[in-house]
N, CA, C and O of each residue as an XYZ file, in Angstrom:
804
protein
N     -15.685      4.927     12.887
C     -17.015      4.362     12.615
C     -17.514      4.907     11.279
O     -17.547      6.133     11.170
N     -17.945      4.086     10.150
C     -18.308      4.807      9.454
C     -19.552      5.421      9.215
O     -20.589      5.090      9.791
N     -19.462      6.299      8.387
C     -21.116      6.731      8.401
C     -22.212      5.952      7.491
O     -21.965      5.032      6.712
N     -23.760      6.656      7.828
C     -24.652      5.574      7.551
C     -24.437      5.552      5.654
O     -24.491      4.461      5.087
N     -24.202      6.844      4.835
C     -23.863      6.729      3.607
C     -22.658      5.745      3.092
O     -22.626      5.136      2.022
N     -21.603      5.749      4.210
C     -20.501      4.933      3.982
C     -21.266      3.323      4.028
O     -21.202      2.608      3.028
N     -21.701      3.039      4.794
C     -21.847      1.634      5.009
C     -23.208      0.958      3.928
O     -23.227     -0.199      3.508
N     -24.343      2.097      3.625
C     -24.595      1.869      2.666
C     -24.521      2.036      1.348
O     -25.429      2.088      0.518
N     -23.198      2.129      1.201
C     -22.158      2.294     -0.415
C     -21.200      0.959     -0.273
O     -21.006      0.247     -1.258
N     -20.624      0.668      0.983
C     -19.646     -0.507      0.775
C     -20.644     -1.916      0.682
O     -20.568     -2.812     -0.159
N     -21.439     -1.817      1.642
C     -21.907     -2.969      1.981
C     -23.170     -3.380      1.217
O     -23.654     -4.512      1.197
N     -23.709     -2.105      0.484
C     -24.958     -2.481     -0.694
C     -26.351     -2.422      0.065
O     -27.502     -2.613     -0.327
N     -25.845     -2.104      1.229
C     -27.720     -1.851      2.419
C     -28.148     -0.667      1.650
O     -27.441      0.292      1.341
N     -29.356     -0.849      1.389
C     -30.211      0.108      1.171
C     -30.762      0.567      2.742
O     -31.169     -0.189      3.625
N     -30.652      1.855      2.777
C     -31.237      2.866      4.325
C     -32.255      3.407      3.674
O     -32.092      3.874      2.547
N     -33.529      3.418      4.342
C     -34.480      4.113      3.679
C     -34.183      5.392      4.936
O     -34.153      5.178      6.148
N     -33.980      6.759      4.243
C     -33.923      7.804      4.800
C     -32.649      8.254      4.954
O     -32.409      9.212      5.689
N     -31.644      7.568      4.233
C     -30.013      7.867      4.492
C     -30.117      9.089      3.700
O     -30.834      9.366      2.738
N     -29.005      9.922      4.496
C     -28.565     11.355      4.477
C     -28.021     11.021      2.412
O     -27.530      9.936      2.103
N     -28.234     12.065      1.410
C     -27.568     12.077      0.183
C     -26.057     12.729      0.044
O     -25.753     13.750     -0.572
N     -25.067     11.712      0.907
C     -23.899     12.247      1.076
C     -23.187     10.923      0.810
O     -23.451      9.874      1.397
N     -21.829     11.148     -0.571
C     -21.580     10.652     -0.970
C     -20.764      9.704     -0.251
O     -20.790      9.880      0.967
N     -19.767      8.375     -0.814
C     -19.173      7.554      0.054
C     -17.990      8.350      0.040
O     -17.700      9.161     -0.840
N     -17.252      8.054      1.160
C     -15.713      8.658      1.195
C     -14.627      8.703      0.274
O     -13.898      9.659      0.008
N     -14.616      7.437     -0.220
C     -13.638      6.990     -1.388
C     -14.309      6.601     -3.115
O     -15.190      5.991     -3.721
N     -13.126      7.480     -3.266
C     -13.340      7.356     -5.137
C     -12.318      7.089     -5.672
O     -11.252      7.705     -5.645
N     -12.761      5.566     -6.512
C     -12.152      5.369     -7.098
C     -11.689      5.795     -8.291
O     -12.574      6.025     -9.114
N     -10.333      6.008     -8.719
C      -9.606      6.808     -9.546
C      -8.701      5.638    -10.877
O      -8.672      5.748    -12.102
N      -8.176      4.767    -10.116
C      -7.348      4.320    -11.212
C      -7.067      3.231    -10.764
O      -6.607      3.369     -9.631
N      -7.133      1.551    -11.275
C      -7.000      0.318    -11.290
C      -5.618     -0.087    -12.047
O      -5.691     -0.189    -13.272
N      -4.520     -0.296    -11.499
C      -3.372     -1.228    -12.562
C      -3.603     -2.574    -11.786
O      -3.770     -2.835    -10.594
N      -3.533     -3.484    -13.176
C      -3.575     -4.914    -13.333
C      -2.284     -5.783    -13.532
O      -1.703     -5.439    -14.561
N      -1.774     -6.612    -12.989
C      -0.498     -7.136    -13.390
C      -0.938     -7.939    -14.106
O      -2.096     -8.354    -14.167
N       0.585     -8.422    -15.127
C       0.399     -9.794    -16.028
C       1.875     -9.986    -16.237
O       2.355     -9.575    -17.294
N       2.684    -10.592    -15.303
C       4.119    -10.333    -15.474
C       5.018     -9.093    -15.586
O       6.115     -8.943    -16.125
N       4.325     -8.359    -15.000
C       4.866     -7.137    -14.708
C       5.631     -6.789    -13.479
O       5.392     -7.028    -12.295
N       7.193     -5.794    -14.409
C       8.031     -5.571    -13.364
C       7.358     -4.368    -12.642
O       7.502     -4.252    -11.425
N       6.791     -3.670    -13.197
C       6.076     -2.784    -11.357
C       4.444     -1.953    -12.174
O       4.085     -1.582    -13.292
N       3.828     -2.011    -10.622
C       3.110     -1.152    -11.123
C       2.915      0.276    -10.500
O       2.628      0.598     -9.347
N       3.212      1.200    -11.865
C       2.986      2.359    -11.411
C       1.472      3.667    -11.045
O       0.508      3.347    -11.741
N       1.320      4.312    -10.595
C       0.262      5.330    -10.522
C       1.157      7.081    -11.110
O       1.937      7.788    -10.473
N       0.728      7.217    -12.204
C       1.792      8.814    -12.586
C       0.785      9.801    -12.931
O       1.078     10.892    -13.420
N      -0.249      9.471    -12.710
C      -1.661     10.408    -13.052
C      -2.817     10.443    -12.265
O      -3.505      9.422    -12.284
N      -3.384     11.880    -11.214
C      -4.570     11.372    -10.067
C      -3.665     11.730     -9.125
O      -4.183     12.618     -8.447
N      -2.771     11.528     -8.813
C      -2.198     11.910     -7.111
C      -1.994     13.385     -7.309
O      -1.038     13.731     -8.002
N      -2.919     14.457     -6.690
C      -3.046     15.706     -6.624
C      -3.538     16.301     -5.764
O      -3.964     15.629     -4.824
N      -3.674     17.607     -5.714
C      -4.564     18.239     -4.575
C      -6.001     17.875     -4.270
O      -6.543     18.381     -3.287
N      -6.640     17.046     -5.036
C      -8.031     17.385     -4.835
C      -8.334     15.890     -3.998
O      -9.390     15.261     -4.060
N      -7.672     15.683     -3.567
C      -7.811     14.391     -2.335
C      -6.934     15.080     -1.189
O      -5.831     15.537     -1.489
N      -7.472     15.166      0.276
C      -6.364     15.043      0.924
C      -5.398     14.059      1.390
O      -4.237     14.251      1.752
N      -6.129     12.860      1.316
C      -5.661     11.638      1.781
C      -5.807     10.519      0.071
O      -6.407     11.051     -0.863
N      -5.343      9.360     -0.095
C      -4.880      8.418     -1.242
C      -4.525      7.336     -1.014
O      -3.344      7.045     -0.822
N      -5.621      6.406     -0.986
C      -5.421      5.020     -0.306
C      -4.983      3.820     -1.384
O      -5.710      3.776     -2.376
N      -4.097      3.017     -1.343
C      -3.996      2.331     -2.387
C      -4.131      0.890     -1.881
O      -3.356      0.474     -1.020
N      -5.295     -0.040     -2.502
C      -5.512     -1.268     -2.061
C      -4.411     -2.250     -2.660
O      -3.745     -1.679     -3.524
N      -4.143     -3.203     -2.497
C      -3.146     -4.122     -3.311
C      -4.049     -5.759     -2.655
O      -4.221     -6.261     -1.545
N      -4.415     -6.105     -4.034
C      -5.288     -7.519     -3.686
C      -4.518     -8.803     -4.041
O      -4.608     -8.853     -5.268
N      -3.969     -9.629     -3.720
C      -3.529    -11.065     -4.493
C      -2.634    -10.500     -5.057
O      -2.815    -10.494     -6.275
N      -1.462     -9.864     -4.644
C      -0.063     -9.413     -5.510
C       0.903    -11.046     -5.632
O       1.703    -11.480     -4.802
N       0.741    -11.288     -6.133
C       1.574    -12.571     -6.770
C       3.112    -12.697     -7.786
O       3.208    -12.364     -8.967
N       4.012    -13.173     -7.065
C       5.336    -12.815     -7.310
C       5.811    -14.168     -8.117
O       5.573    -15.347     -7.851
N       6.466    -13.666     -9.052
C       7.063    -14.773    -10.480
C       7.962    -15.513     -9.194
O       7.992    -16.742     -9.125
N       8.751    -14.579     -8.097
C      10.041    -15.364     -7.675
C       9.564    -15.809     -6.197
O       8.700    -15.114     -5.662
N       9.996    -16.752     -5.617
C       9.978    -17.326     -4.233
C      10.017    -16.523     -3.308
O      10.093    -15.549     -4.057
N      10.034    -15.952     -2.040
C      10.059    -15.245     -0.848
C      10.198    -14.172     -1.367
O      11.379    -14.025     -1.680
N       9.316    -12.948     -1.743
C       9.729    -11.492     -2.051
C       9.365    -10.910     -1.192
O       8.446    -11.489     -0.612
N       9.772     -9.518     -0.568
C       9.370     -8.412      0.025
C       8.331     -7.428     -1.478
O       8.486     -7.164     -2.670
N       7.371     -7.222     -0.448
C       6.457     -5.981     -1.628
C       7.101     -4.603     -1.180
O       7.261     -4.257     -0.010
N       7.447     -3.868     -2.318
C       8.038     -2.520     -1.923
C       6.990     -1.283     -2.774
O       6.236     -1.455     -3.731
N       7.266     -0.165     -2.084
C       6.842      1.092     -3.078
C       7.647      1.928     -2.698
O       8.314      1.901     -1.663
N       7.613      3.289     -4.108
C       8.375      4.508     -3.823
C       7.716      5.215     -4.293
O       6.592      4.765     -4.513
N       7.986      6.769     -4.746
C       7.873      7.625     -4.985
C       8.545      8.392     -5.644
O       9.766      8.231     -5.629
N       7.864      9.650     -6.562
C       8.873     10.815     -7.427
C       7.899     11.602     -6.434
O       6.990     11.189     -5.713
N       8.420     12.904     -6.656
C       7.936     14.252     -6.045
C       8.373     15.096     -7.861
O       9.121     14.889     -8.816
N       7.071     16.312     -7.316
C       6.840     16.256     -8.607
C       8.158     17.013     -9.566
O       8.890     17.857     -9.050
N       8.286     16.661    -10.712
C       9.327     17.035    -11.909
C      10.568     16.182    -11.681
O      11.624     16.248    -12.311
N      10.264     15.378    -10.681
C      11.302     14.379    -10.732
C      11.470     12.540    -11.619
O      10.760     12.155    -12.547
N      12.206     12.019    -11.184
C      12.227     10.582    -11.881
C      13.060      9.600    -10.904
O      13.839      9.963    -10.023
N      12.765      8.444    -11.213
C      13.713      7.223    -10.513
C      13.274      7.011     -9.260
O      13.989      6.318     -8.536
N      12.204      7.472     -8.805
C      11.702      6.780     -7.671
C      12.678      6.222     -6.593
O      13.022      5.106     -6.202
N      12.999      7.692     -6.256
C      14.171      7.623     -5.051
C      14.014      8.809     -4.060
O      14.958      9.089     -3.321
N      13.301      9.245     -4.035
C      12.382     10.158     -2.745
C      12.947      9.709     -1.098
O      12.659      8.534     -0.871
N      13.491     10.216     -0.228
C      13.932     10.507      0.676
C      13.112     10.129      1.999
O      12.513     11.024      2.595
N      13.077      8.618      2.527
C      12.031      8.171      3.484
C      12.755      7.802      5.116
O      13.894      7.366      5.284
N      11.877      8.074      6.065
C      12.283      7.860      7.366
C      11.187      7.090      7.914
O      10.188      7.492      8.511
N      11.622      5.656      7.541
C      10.509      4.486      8.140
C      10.420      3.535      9.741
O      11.417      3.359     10.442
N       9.265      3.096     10.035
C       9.864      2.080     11.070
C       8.216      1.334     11.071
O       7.176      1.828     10.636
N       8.445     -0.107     11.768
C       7.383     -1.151     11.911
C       7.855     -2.155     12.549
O       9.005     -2.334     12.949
N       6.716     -2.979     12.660
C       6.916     -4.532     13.628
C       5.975     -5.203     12.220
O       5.198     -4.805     11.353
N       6.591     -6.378     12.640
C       5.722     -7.517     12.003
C       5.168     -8.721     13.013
O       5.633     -8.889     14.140
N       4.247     -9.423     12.517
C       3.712    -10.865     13.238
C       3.608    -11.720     12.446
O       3.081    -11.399     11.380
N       4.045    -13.108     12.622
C       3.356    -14.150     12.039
C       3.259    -15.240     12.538
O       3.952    -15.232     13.556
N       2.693    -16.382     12.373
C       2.085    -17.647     12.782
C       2.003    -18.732     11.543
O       1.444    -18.514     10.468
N       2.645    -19.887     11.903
C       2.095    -21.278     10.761
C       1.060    -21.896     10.767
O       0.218    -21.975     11.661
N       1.084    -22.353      9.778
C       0.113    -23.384      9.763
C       0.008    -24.514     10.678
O      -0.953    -25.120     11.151
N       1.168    -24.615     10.781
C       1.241    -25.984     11.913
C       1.020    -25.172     13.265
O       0.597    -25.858     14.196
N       1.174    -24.215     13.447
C       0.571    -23.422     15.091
C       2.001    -23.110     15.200
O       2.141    -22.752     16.369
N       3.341    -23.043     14.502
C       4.429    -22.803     14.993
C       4.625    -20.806     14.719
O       3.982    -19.973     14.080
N       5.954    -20.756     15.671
C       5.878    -19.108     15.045
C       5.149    -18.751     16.244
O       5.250    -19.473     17.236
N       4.569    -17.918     16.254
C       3.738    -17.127     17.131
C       4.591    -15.564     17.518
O       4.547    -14.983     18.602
N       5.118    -15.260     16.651
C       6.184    -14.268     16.527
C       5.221    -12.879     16.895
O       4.013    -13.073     16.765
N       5.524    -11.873     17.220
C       5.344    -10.550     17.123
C       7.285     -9.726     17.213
O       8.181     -9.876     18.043
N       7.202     -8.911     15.941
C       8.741     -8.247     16.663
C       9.103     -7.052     15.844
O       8.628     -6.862     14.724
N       9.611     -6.572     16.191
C      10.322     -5.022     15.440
C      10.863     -5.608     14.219
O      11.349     -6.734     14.322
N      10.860     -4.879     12.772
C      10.893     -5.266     11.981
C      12.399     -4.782     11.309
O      12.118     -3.970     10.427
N      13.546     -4.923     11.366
C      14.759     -3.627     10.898
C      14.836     -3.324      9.757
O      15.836     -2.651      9.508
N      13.493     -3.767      8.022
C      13.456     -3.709      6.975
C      13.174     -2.313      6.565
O      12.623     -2.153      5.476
N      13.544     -1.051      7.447
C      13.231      0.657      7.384
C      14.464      1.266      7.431
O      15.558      0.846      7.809
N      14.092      2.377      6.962
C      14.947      3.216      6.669
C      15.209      4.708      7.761
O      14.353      5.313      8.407
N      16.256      4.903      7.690
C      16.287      6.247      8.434
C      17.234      7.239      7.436
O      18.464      7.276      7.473
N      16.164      8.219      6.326
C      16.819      8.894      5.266
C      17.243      8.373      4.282
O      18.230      8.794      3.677
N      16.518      7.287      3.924
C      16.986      6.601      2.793
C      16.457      6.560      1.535
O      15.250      6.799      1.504
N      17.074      6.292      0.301
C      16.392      6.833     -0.974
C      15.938      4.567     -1.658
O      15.645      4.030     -2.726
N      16.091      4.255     -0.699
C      15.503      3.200     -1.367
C      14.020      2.259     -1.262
O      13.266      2.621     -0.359
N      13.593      1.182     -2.046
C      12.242      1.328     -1.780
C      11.456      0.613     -0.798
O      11.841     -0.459     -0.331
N      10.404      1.150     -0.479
C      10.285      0.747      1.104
C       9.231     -0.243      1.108
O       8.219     -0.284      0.407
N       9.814     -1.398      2.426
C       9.294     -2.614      2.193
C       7.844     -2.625      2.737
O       7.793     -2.005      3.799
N       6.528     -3.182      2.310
C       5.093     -3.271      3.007
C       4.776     -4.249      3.591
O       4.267     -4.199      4.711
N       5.100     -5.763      2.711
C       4.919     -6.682      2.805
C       5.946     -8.016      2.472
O       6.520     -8.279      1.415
N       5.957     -8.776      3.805
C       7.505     -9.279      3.159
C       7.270    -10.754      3.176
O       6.370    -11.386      3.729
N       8.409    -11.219      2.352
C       8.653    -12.647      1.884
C       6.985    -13.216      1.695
O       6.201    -13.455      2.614
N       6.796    -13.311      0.595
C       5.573    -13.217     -0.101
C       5.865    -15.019     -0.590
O       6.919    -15.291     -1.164
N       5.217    -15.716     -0.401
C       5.634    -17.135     -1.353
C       5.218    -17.284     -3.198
O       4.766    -16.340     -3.845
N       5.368    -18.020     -3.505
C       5.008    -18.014     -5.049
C       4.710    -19.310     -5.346
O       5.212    -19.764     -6.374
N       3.786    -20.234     -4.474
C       3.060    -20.913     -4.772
C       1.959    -20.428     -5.171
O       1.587    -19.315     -4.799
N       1.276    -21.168     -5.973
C       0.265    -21.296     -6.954
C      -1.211    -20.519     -5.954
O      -2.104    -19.813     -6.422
N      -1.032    -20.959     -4.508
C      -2.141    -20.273     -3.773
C      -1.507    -18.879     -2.944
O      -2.305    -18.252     -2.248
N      -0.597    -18.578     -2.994
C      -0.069    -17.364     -2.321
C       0.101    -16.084     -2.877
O       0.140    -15.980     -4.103
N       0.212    -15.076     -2.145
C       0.092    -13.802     -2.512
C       0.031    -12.560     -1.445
O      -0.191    -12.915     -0.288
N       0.163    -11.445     -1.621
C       0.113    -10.478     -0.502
C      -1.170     -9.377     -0.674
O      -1.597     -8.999     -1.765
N      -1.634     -8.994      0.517
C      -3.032     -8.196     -0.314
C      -2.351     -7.114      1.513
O      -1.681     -7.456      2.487
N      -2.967     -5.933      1.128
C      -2.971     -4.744      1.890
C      -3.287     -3.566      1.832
O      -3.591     -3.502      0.641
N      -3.435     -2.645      2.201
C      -3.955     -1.178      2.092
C      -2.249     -0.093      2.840
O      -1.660     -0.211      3.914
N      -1.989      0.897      1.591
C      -1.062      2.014      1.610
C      -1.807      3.282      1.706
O      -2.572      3.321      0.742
N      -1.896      4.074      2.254
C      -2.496      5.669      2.820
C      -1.512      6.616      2.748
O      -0.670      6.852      3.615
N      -1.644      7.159      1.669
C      -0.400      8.194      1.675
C      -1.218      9.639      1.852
O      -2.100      9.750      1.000
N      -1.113     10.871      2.851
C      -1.420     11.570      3.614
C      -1.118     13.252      2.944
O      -0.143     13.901      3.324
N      -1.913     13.685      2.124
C      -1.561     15.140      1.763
C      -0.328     15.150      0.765
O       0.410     16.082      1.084
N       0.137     14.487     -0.272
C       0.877     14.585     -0.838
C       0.910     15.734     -1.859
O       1.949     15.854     -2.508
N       0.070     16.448     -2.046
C       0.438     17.618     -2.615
C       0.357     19.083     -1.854
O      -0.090     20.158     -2.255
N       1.020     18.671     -0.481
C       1.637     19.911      0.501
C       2.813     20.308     -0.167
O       3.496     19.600     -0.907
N       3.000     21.457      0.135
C       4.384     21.902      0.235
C       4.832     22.216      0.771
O       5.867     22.807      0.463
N       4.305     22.041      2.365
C       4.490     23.074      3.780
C       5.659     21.729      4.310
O       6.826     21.912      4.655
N       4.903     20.349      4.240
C       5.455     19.380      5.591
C       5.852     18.468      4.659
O       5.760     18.506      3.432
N       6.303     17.646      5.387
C       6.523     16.038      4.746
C       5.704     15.146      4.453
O       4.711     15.144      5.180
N       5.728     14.496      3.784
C       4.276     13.230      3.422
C       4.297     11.865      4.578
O       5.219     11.071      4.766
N       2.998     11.917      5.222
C       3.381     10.818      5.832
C       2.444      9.470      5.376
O       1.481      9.518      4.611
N       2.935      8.358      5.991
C       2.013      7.010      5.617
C       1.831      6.143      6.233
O       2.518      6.119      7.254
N       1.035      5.171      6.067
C       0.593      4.010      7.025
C       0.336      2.920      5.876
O       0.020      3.098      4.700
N       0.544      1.866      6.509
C       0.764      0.647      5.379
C       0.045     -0.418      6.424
O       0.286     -0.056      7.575
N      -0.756     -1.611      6.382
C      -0.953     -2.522      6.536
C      -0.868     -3.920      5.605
O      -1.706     -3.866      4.705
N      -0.114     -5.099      5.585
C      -0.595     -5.667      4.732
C      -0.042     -6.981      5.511
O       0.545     -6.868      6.587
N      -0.363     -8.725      4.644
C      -0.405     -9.536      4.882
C      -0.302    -10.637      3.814
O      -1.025    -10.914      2.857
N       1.051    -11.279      4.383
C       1.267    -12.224      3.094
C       1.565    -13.702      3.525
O       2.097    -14.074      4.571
N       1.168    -14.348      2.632
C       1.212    -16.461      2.489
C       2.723    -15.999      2.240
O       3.029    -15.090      1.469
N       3.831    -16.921      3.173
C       4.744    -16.929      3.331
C       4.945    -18.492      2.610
O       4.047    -19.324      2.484
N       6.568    -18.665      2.121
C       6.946    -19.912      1.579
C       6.589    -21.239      2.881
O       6.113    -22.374      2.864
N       7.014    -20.508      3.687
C       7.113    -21.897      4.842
C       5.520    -21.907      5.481
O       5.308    -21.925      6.693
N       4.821    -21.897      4.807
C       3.209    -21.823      5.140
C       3.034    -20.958      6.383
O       2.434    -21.377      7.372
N       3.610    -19.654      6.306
C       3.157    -18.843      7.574
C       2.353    -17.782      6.735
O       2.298    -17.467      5.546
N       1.791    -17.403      7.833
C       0.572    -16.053      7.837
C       1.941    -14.383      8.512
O       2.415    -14.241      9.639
N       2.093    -13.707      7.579
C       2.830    -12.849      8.282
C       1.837    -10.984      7.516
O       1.243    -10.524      6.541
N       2.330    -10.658      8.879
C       1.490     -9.330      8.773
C       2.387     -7.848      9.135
O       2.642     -7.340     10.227
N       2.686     -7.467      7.924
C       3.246     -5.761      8.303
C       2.902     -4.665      8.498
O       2.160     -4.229      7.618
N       3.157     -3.894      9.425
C       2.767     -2.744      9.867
C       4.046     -1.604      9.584
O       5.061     -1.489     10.272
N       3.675     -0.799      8.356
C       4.497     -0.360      8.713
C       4.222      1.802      8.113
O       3.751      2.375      7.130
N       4.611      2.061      8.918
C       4.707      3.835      8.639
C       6.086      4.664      8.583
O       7.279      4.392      8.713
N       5.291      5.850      8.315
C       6.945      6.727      7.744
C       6.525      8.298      7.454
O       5.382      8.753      7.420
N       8.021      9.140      7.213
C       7.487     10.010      6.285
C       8.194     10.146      5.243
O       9.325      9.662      5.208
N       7.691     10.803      4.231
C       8.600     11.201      2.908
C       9.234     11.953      2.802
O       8.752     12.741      1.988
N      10.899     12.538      3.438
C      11.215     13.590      3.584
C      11.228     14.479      2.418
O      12.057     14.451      1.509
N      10.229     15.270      2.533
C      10.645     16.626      1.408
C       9.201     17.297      1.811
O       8.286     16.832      2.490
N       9.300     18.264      1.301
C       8.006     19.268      1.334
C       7.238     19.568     -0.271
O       6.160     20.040     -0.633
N       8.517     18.976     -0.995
C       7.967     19.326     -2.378
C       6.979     18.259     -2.335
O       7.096     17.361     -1.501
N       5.711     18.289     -3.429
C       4.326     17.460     -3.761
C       5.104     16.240     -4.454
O       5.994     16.004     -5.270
N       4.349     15.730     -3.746
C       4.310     13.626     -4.454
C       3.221     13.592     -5.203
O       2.041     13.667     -4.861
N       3.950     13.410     -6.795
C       2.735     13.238     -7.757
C       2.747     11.564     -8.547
O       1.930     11.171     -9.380
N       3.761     10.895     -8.065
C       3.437      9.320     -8.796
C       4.018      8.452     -7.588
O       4.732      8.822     -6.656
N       3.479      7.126     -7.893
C       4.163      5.908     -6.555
C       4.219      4.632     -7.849
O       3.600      4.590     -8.913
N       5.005      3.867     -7.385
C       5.511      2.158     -7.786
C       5.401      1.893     -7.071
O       5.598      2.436     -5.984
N       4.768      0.246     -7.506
C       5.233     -0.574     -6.547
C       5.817     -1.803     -7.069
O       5.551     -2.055     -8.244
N       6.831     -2.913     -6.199
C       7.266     -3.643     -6.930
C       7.720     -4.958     -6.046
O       7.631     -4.914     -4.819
N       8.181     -6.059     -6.684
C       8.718     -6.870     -6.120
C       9.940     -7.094     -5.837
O      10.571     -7.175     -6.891
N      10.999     -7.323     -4.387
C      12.224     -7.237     -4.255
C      13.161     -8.128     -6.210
O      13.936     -7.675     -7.052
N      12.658     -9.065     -6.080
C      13.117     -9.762     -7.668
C      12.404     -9.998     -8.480
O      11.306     -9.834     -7.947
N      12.182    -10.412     -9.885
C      11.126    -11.041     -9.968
C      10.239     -9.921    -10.718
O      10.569     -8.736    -10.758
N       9.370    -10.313    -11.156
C       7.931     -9.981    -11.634
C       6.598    -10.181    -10.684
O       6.367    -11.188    -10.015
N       5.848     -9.111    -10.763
C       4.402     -9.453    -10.402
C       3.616    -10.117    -11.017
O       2.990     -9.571    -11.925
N       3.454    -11.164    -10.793
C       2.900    -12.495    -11.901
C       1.575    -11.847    -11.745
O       1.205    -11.680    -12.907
N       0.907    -11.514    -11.170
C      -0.720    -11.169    -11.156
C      -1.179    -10.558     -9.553
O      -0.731    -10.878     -8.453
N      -2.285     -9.526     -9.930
C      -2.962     -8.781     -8.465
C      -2.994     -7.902     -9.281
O      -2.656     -7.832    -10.463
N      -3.665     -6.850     -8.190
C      -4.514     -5.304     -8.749
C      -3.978     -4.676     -7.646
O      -3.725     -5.115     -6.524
N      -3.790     -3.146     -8.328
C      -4.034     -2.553     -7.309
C      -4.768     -0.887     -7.697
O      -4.509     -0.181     -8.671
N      -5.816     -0.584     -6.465
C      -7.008      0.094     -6.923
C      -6.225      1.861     -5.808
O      -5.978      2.038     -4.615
N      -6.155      2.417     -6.585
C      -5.785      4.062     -6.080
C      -6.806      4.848     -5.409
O      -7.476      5.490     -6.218
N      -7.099      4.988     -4.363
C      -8.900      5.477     -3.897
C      -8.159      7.083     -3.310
O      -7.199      7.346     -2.585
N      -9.122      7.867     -4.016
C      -8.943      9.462     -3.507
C      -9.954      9.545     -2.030
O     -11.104      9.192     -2.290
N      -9.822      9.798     -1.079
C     -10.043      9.849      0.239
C     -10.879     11.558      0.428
O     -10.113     12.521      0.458
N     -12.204     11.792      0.528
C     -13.203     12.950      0.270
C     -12.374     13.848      1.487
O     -11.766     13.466      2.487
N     -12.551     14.770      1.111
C     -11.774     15.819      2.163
C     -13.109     16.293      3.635
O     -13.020     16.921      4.690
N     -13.859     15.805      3.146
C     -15.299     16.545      4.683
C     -16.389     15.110      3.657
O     -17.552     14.871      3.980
């Protein structure tokens, strides 16, 4: 539930008498696509958030059916090949009422260094696109592993509505200081995506 400062920061209500406690999330850093092969975050993911939410609005793919992926470096590293143990279900439904799917998804990894899927088969018609929220969890521990939660939802080629759920952890203990994200082929023809530092109390 959020609080009364939260709801009057998202939603623009003025509370006469609301507590002077700031909103939860701060925003830190906006990348914009324009035919871009990925977008990265390499600056801001640090200790002074415990939690790091990353929105992704209207991600729009140059190529036909893509999966949306992201990875990770841990820090002093490169190549965004970080060590993940994933799992999820997906759902989707057509337009025509066909589908009505719910099911385990096998697009995860168990110890794998490659990049992990959020949102899949994305269409690349002119009205389609994938939008979702990534939560990546204490990444500058050094005690445990990083863990995450992903929601997102994409206009599929065959006019379906499909929705991923998917979580994990990052095996390592060393700190996660940058993430990509990208499209299985292809370019990100256009979308944003907004990096929100998550207030610790």
């Amino acid at each position: 539930m959020p609080t009364i400062a939260n709801m009057e920061k998202v939603n623009g209500i003025v509370i006469s008498g609301a507590p002077a406690v700031s909103d939860a999330h701060t925003l830190i850093a906006t990348a914009t696509a324009s035919a871009s092969a990925t977008l990265s975050f390499t600056l801001g993911l640090d200790s002074l958030y415990d939690a790091y939410e990353f929105r992704f609005e209207n991600m729009h793919p140059q190529t036909d059916s893509q999966d949306f992926y992201f990875q990770v470096n841990a820090a002093g590293q490169t190549g965004f090949n970080e060590v993940m143990t994933t799992a999820g279900f997906r759902a989707y439904h057509g337009e025509d009422n066909s589908g009505n799917v719910l099911e385990y998804y096998a697009a995860h990894q168990a110890n794998g260094t490659a990049n992990q899927l959020i949102a899949s088969a994305t269409g690349s018609d002119a009205d389609q696109a994938c939008s979702g929220v990534l939560t990546l969890y204490a990444p500058s521990s050094t005690t445990y592993v990083k863990h995450f939660l992903a929601r997102a939802n994409a206009a599929n080629p065959n006019q379906t509505s499909v929705e991923n759920h998917t979580s994990g952890y990052i095996n390592t203990t060393a700190a996660i200081d940058e993430i990509s994200f990208k499209y299985s082929a292809g370019n990100i023809d256009a979308g944003q995506i907004k990096m929100y530092g998550i207030a610790k109390a």
